[in-house]
C-alpha positions as a Markdown table, in Angstrom:
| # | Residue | x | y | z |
|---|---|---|---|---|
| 1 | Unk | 5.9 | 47.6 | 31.2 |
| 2 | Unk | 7.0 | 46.6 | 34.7 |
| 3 | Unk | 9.5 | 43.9 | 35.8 |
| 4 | Unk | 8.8 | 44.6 | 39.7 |
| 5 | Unk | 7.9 | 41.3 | 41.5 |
| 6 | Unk | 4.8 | 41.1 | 43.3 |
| 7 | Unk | 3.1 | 38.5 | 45.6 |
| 8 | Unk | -0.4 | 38.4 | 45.9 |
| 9 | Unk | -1.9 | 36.3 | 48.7 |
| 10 | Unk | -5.3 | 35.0 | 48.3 |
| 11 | Unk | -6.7 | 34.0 | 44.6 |
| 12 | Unk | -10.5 | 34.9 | 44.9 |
| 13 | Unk | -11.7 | 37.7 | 42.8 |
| 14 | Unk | -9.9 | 40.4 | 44.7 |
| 15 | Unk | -6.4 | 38.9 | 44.8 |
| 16 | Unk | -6.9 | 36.9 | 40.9 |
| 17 | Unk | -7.8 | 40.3 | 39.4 |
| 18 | Unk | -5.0 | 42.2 | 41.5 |
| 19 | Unk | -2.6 | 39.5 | 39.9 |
| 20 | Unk | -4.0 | 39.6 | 35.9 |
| 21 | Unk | -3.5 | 43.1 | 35.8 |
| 22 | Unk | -0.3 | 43.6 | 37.3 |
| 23 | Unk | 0.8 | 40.2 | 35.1 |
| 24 | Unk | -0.4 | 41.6 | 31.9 |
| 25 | Unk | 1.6 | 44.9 | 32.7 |
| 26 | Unk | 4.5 | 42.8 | 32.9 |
| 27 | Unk | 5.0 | 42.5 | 36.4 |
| 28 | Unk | 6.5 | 38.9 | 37.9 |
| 29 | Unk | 3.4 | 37.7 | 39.5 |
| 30 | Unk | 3.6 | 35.3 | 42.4 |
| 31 | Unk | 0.2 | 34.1 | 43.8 |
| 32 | Unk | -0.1 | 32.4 | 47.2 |
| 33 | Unk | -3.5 | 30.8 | 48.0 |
| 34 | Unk | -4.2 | 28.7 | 51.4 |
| 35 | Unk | -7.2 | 27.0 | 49.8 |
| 36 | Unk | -9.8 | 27.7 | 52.6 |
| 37 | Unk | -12.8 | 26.5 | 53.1 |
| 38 | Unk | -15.5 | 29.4 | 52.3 |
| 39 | Unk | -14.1 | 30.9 | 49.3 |
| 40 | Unk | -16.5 | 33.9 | 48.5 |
| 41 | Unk | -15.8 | 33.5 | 44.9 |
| 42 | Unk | -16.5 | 30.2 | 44.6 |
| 43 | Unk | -20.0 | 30.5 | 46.0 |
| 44 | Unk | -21.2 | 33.9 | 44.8 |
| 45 | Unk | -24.0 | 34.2 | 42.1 |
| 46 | Unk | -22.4 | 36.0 | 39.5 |
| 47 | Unk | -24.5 | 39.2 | 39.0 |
| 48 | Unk | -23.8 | 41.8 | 36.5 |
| 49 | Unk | -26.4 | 44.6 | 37.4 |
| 50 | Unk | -25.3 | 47.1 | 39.9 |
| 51 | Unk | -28.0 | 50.2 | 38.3 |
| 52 | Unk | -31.2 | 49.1 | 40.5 |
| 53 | Unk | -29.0 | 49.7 | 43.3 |
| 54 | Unk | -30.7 | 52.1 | 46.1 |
| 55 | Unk | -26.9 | 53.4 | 47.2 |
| 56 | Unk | -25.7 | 56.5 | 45.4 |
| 57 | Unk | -22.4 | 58.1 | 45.5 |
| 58 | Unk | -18.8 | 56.5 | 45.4 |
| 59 | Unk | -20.0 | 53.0 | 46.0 |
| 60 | Unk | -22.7 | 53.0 | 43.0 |
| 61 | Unk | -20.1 | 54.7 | 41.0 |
| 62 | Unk | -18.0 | 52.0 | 41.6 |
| 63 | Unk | -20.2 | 49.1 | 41.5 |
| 64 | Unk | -21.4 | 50.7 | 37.8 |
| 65 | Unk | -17.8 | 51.2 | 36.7 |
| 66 | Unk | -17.0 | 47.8 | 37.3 |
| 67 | Unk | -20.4 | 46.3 | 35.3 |
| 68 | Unk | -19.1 | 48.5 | 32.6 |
| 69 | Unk | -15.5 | 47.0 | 33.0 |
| 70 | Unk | -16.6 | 43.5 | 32.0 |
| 71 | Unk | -16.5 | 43.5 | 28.4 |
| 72 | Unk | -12.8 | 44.8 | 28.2 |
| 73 | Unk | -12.0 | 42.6 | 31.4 |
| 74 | Unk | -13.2 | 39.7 | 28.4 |
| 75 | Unk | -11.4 | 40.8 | 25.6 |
| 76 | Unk | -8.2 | 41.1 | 27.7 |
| 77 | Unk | -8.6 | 37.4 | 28.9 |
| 78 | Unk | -9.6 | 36.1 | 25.9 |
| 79 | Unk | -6.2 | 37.5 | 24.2 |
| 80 | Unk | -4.0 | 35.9 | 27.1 |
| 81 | Unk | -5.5 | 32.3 | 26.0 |
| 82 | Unk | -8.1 | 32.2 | 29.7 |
| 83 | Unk | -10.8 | 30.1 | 28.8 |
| 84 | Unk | -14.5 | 31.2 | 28.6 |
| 85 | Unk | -15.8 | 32.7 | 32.1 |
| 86 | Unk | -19.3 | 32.4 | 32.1 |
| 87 | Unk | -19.8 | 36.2 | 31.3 |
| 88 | Unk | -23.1 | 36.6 | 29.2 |
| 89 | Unk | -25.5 | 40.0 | 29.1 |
| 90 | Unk | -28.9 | 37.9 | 29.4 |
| 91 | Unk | -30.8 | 40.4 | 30.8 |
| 92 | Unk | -32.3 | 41.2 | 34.4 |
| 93 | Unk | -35.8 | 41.5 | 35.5 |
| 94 | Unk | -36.9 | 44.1 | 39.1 |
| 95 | Unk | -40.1 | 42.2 | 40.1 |
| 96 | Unk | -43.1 | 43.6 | 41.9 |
| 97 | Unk | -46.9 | 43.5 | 42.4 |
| 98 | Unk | -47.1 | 47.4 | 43.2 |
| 99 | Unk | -46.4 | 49.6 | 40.6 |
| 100 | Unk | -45.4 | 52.6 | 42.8 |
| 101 | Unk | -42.4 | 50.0 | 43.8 |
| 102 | Unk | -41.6 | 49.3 | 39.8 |
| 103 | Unk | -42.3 | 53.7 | 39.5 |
| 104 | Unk | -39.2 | 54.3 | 41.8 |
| 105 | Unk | -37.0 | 51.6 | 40.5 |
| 106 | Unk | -37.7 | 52.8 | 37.0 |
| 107 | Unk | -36.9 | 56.9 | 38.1 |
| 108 | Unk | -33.8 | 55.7 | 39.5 |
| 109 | Unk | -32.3 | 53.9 | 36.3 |
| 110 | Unk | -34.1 | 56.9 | 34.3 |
| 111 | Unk | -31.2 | 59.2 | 36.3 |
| 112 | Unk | -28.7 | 56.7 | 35.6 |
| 113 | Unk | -29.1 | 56.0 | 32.2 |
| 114 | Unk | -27.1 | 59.0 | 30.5 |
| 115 | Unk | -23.9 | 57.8 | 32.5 |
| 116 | Unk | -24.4 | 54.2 | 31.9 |
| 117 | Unk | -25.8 | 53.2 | 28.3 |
| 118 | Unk | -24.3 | 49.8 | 29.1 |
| 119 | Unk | -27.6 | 49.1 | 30.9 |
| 120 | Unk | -29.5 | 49.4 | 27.3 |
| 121 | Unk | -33.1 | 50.9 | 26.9 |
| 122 | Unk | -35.0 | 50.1 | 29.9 |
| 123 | Unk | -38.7 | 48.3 | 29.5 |
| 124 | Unk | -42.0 | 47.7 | 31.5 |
| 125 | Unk | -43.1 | 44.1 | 30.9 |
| 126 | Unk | -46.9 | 43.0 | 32.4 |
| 127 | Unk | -47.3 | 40.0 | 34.0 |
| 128 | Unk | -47.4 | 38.2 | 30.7 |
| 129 | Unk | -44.2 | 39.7 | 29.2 |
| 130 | Unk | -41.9 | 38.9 | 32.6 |
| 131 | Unk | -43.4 | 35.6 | 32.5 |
| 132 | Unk | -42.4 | 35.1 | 28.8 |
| 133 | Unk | -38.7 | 36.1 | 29.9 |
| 134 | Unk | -38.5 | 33.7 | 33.0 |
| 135 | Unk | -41.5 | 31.0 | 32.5 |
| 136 | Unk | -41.5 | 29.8 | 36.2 |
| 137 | Unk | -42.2 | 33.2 | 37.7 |
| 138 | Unk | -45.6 | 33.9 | 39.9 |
| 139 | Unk | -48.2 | 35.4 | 37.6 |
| 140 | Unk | -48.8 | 38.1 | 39.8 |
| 141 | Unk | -45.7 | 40.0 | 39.3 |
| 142 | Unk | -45.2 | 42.9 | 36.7 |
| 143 | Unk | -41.9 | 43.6 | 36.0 |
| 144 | Unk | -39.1 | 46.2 | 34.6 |
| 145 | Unk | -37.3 | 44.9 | 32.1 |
| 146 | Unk | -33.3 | 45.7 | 31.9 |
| 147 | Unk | -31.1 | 44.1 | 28.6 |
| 148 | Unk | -27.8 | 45.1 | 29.8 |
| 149 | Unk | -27.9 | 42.9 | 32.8 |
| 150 | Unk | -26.0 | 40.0 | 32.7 |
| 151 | Unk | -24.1 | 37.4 | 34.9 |
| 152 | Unk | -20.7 | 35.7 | 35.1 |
| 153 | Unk | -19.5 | 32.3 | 36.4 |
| 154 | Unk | -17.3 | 33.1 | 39.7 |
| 155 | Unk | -15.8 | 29.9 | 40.0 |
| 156 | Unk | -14.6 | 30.3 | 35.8 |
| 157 | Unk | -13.5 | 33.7 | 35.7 |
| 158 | Unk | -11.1 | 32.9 | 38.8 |
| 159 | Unk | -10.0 | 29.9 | 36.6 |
| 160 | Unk | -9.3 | 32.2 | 33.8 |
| 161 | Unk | -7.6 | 35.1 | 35.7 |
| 162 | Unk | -5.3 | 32.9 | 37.5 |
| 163 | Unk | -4.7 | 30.8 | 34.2 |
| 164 | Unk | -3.5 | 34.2 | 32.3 |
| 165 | Unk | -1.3 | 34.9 | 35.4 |
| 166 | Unk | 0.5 | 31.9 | 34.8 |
| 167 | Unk | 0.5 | 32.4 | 31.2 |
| 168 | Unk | 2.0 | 35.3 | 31.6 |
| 169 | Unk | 4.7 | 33.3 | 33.2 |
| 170 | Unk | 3.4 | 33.6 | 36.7 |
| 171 | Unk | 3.9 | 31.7 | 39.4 |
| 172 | Unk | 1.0 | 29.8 | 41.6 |
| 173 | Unk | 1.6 | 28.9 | 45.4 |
| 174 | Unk | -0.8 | 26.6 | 47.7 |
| 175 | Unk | -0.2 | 27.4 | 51.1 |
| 176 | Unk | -0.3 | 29.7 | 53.7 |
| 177 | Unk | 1.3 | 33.3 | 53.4 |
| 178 | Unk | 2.5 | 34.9 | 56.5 |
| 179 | Unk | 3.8 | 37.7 | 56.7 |
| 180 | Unk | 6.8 | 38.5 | 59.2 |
| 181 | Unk | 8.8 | 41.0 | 60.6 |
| 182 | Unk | 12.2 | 41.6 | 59.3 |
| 183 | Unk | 14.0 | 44.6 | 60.4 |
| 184 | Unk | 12.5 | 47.4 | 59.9 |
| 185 | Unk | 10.2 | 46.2 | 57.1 |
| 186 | Unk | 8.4 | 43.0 | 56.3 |
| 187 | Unk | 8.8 | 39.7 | 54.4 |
| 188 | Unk | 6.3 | 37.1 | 53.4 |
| 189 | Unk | 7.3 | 33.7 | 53.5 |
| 190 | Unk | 5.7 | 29.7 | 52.5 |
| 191 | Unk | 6.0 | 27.0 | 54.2 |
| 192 | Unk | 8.8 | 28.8 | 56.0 |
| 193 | Unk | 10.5 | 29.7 | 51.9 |
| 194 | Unk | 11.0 | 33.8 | 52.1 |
| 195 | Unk | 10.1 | 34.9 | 48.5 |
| 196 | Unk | 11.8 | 37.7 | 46.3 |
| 197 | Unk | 9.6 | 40.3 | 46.3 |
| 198 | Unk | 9.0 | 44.2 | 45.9 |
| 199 | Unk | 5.5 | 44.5 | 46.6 |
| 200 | Unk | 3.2 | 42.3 | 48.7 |
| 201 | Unk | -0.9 | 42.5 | 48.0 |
| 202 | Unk | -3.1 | 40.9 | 50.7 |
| 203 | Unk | -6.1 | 40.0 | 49.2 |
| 204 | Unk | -7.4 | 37.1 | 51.2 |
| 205 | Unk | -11.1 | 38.0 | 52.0 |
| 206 | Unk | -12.8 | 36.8 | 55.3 |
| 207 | Unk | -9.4 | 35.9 | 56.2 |
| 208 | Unk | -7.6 | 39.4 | 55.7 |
| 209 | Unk | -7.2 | 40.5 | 59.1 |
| 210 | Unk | -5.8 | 36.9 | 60.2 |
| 211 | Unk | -3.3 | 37.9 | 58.0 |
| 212 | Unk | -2.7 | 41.6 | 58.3 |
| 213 | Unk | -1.7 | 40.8 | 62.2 |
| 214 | Unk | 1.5 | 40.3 | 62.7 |
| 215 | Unk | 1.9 | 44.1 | 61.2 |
| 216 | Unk | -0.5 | 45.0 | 64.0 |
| 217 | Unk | -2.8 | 45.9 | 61.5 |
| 218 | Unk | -6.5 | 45.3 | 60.7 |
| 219 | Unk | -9.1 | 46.7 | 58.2 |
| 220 | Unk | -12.7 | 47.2 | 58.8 |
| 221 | Unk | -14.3 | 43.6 | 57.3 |
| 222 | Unk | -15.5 | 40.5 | 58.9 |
| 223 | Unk | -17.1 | 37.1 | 57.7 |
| 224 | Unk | -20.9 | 37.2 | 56.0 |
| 225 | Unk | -21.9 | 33.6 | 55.8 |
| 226 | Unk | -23.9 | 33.1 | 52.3 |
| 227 | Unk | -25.8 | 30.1 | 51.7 |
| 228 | Unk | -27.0 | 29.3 | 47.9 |
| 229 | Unk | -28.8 | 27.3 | 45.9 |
| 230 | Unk | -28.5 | 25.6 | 43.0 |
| 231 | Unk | -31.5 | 24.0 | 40.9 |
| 232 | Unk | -32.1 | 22.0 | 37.6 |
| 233 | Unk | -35.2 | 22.6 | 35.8 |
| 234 | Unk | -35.7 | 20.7 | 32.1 |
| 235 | Unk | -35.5 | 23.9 | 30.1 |
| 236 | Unk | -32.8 | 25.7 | 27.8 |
| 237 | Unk | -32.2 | 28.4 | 30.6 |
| 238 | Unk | -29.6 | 30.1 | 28.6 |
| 239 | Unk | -30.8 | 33.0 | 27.9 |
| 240 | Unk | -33.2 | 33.1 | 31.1 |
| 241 | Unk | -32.4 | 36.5 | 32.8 |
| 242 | Unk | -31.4 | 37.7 | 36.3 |
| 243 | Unk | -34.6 | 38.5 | 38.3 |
| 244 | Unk | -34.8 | 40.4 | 41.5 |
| 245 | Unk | -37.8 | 41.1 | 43.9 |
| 246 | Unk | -38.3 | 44.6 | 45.3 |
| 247 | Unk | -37.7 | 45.2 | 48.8 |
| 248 | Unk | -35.7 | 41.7 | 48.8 |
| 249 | Unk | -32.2 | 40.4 | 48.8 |
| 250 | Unk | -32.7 | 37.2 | 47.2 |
| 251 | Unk | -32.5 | 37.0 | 43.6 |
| 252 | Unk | -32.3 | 33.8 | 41.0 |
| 253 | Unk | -30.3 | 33.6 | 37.8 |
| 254 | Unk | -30.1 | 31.1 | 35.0 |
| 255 | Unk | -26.7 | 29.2 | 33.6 |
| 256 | Unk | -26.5 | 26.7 | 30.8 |
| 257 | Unk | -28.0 | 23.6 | 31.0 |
| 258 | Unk | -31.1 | 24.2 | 33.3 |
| 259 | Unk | -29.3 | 25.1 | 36.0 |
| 260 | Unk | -30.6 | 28.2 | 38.3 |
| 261 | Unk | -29.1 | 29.7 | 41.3 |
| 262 | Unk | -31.3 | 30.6 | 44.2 |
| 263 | Unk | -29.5 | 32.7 | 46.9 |
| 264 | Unk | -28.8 | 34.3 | 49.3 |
| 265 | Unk | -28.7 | 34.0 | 52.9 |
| 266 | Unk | -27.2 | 37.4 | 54.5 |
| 267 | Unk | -26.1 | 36.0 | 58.1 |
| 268 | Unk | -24.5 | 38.6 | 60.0 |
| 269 | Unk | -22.2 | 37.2 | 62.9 |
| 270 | Unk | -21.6 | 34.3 | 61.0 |
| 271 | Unk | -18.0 | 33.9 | 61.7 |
| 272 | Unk | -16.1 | 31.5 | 60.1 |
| 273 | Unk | -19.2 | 28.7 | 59.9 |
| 274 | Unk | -19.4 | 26.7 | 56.7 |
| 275 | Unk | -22.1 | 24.7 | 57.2 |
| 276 | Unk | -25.1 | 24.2 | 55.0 |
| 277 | Unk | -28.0 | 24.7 | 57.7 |
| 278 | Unk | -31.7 | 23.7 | 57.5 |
| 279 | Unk | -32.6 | 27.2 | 58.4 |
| 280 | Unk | -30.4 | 28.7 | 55.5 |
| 281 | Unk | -32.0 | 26.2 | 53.4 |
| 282 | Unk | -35.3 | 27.1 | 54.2 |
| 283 | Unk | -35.2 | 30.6 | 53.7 |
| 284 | Unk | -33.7 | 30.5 | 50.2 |
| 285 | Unk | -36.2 | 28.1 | 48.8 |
| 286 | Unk | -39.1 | 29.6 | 50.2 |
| 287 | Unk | -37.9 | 33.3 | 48.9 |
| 288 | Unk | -37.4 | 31.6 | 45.4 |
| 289 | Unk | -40.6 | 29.8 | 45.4 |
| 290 | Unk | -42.6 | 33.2 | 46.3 |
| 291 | Unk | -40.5 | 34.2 | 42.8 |
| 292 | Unk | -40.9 | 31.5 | 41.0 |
| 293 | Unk | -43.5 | 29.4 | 42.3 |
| 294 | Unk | -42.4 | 26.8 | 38.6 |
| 295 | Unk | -39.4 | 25.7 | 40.7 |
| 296 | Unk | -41.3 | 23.8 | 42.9 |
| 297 | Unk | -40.4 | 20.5 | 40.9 |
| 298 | Unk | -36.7 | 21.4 | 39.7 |
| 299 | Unk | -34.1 | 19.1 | 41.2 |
| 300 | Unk | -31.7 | 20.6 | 44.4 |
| 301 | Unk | -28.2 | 20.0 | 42.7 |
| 302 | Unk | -26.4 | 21.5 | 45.8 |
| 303 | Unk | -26.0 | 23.8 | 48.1 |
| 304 | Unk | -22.8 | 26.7 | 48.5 |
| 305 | Unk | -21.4 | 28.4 | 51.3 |
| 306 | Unk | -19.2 | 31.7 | 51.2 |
| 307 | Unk | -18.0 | 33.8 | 53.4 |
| 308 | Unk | -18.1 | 37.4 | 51.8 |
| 309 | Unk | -15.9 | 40.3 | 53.3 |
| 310 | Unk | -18.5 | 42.2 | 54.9 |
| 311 | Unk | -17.0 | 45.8 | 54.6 |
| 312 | Unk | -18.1 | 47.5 | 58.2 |
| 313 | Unk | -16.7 | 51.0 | 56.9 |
| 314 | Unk | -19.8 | 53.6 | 57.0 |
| 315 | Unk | -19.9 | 54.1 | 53.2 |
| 316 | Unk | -19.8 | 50.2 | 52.9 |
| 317 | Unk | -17.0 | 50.4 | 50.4 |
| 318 | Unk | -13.6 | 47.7 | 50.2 |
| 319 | Unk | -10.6 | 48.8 | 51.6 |
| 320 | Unk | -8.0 | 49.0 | 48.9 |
| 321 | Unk | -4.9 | 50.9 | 50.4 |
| 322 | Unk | -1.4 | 50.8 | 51.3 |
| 323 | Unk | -0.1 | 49.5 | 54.7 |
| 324 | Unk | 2.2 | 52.3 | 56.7 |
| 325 | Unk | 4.8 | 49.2 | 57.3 |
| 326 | Unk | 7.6 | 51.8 | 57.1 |
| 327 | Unk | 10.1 | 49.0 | 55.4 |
| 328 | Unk | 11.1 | 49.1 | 51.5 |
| 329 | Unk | 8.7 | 46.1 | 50.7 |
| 330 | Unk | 5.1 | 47.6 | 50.5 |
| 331 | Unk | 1.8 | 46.1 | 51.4 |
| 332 | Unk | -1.2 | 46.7 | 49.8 |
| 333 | Unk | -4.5 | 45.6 | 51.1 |
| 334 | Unk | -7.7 | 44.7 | 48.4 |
| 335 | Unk | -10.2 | 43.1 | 50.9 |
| 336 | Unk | -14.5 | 43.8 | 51.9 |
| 337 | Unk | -16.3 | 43.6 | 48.7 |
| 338 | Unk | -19.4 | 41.9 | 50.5 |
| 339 | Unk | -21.9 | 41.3 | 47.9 |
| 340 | Unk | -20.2 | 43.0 | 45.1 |
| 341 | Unk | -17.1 | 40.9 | 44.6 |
| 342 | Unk | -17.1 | 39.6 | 41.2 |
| 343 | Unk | -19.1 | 43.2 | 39.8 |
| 344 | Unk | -16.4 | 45.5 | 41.7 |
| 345 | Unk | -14.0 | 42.9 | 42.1 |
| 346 | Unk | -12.1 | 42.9 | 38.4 |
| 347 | Unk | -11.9 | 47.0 | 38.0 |
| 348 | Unk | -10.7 | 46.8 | 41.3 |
| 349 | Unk | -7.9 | 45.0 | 40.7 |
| 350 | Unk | -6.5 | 46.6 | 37.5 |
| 351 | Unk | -6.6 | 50.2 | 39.1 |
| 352 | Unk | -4.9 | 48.9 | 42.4 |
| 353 | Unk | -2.1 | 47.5 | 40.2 |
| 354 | Unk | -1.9 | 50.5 | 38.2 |
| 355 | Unk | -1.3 | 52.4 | 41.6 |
| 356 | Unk | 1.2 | 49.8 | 43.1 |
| 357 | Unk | 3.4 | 50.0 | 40.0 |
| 358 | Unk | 3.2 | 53.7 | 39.5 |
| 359 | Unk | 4.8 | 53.9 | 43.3 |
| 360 | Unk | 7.8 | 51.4 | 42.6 |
């Protein structure tokens, strides 16, 4: 166990993972959050079902570790006291009409399977059988049919990591983390407080590089504007699965209570823009409703924004390294997850603080 001190600024999935696991390894945890507008976290969908992926190589590696993460990420929250994260394996359904799409998607998770038997025994449903998993879908649509799919609340499990953290006796700032020069190393400081620390992690999403520059310093990420939906139907949707459409980026997924999640705009550019647009709005329902034409009465209960760390590197993957400050206080950066936050997000974390411990 460690007793190195640690600040972590930004608590979305990158920075609250980064901070449970260096917490439960016993290191003194200080988390500094500016509370931003545009939270990626708190907008993104929640899906648990990185196999269908067409990427192969490190990032699918990755993105499959990290599914196959969540169930000890659970137990390991669930023993600090966090409360219940929204995590359930409900199952995900790849939609098509063309069975030569639902033929490749099916060869590719054929591959996989032997290196990820969390993704359980793969099934083609008809029309009838996909329908019989998600009743509002188009009756058109034939589908493959994947059990170990599942989904997690982002907005919970950044409730629960952070409330282990502080279980764990760590500490939880609002404000703005800057990062300043001080000799020949750095410092990070609070509303102009300097913290104690030995090891700085910047974490901060959208936002890293607005952070990273007074080190002179930038990583390869930029703001992804995401707008998403959420819908009430009268239903028990608990056990409703995740549902994707070939050869699309939208997707819908079912919580408790009737409510599903209709996302996601990809708007490249985007900067910092939070708005809900009519445009954004337009092209999420209309994608869902091609999917599911049954939602055409559900109730709109709102509407998020995020702004997801668009990684710009060429293999798409986050940047999680160390910062050549040349000082004795180092700085990690855990930043560009895009899409893939809360799958890669949490075994992200715990091997970066495995690393940042192991070098102090």
């Amino acid at each position: 166990m460690s007793t190195a001190r640690v600040v972590v600024l930004g608590s979305g999935v990158a920075g609250a993972s980064t901070a449970f696991a260096l917490a439960r390894r016993g290191a003194a945890v200080t988390v500094v959050d500016a509370g931003l507008t545009g939270r990626a976290t708190d907008a993104g969908a929640g899906i648990i079902q990185p196999w269908t992926v067409s990427r192969e190589g490190e990032f699918y590696r990755l993105y499959a570790d990290g599914a196959a993460f969540y169930p000890e990420l659970v137990s390991a929250l669930a023993s600090h006291g966090a409360p219940d994260i929204g995590y359930r394996r409900t199952g995900s359904l790849v939609l098509s009409a063309e069975d030569s799409e639902l033929d490749e998607v099916e060869a590719r998770l054929a591959s996989r399977s032997a290196d990820a038997p969390e993704m359980g025994s793969i099934e083609r449903l008809d029309q009838g059988g996909a329908r019989t998993r998600f009743p509002l879908l188009d009756p058109t649509h034939s589908a493959i049919w994947i059990p170990g799919g599942g989904r997690v609340d982002g907005r919970l499990l950044r409730a629960g990591l952070l409330a282990a953290v502080a279980g764990r006796g760590g500490v939880l700032r609002e404000g703005a983390g800057v990062l300043q020069a001080a000799g020949s190393g750095i410092r990070v400081a609070v509303d102009d407080e300097v913290l104690e620390t030995d090891a700085v992690v910047v974490a901060c999403g959208a936002w890293t590089n607005a952070v990273l520059e007074p080190l002179d310093f930038s990583v390869p990420v930029e703001p992804q504007k995401g707008q998403i939906i959420h819908l009430r139907v009268d239903a028990d949707t608990s056990s409703w699965p995740v549902v994707h459409r070939t050869g699309s980026s939208h997707y819908l997924l079912a919580f408790d209570g009737g409510r599903i999640v209709a996302g996601a705009t990809r708007e490249f550019g985007s900067g910092f823009d939070t708005r809900v647009t009519a445009a954004g709005v337009q092209e999420v329902l209309r994608e869902a409703l091609v999917v599911a034409p049954g939602l055409a009465h559900a109730e709109v209960l709102e509407t998020r924004v995020g702004l997801r760390p668009l990684p710009l590197s060429h293999d798409q993957l986050p940047t999680v390294s160390r910062v050549a400050t040349g000082g004795s206080v180092p700085v990690w950066v855990n930043a560009g997850f895009g899409a893939a936050g809360l799958t890669m997000g949490p075994i992200v974390g715990d091997r970066l603080a495995e690393a940042i411990l192991g070098a102090l």
